[in-house]
N, C-alpha and C positions, 0 to 999 in steps of 0.2 A: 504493500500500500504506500503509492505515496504519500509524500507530506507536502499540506500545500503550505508554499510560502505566504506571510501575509505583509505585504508591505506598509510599513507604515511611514508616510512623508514628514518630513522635517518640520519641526514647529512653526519657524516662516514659512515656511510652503502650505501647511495643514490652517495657520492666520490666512494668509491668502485668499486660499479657496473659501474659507467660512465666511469672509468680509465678502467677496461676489458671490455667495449664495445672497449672503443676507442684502445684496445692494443690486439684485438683476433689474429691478425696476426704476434702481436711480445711474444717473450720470455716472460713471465706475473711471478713477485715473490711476495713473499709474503711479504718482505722487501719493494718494491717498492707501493703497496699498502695501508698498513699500513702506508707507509710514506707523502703518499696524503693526506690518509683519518686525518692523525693529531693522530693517535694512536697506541699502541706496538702491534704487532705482535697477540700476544697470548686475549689480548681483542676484538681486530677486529677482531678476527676467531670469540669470541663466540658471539659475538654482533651480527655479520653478521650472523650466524647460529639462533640466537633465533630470527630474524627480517626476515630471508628469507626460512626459513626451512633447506635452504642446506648449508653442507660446503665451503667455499670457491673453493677449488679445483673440486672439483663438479657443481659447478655454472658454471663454465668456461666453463668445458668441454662439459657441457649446450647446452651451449651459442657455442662454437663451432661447436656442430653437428648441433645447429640450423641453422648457418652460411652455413654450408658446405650443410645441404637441399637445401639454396636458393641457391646454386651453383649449385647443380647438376641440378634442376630444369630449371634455368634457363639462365647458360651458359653452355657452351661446354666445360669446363677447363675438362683434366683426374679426375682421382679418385688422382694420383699424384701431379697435380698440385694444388691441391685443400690442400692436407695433407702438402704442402711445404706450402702455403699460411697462413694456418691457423697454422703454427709452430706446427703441429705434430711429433713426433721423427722422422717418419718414416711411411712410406704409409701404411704397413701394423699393424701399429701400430693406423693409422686413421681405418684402413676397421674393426678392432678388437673392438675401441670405435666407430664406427659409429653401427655397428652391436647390440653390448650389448645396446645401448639407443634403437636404433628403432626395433630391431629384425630383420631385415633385412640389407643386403649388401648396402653402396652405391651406385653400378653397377645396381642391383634388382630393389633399391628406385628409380633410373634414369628413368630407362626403364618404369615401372609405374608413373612416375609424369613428366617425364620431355616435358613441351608443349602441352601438352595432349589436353589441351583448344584453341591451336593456328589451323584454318584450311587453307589447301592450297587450292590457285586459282585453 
């Protein structure tokens, strides 16, 4: 039997990510990060990069399309309210990042996933 390894990320690294959980819906910098995690700018990029595979700014946007799946799935918000929620520039600027991560549309991803499990009386 193997044994699985369980990795656990470095204290900056593991600040990081908790501070872009907890801030997907505000404006997220890279100053503000850094400044939690207790380190400059420019080490917290490559720390966080050699500990989590992806850049910073990439992790986010991540973690935003992740966000905005359980939204479409499972509320009713627009494809708009969702792109104001999740501090995207700009709606079509969310449909352009939703699209490149999943390959398809938010609108598309809805209509396929959204309640699909739930039946009516």
């Amino acid at each position: 039997q193997k044994k699985k390894t369980i990795f656990r990320y470095s204290n900056p690294v593991q600040l990081a990510i908790d501070y872009i959980y907890d801030n997907l819906h505000n404006k997220i910098l890279l100053e503000n990060i850094a400044e939690v995690a207790g380190l400059s700018e420019n080490y917290l990029s490559k720390l966080f990069l050699k500990e989590t595979g992806k850049n910073i700014s990439s992790y986010i946007i991540q973690k935003r399309v992740d966000a905005a799946k359980n939204l479409l799935i499972y509320t009713e918000y627009s494809t708009s309210e969702i792109s104001n929620f999740l501090n995207f520039s700009s709606e079509s600027h969310f449909i352009a990042t939703f699209k490149k991560s999943t390959g398809t549309t938010p609108k598309k991803f809805r209509l396929y996933n959204f309640r699909n499990h739930i039946q009516e009386d």
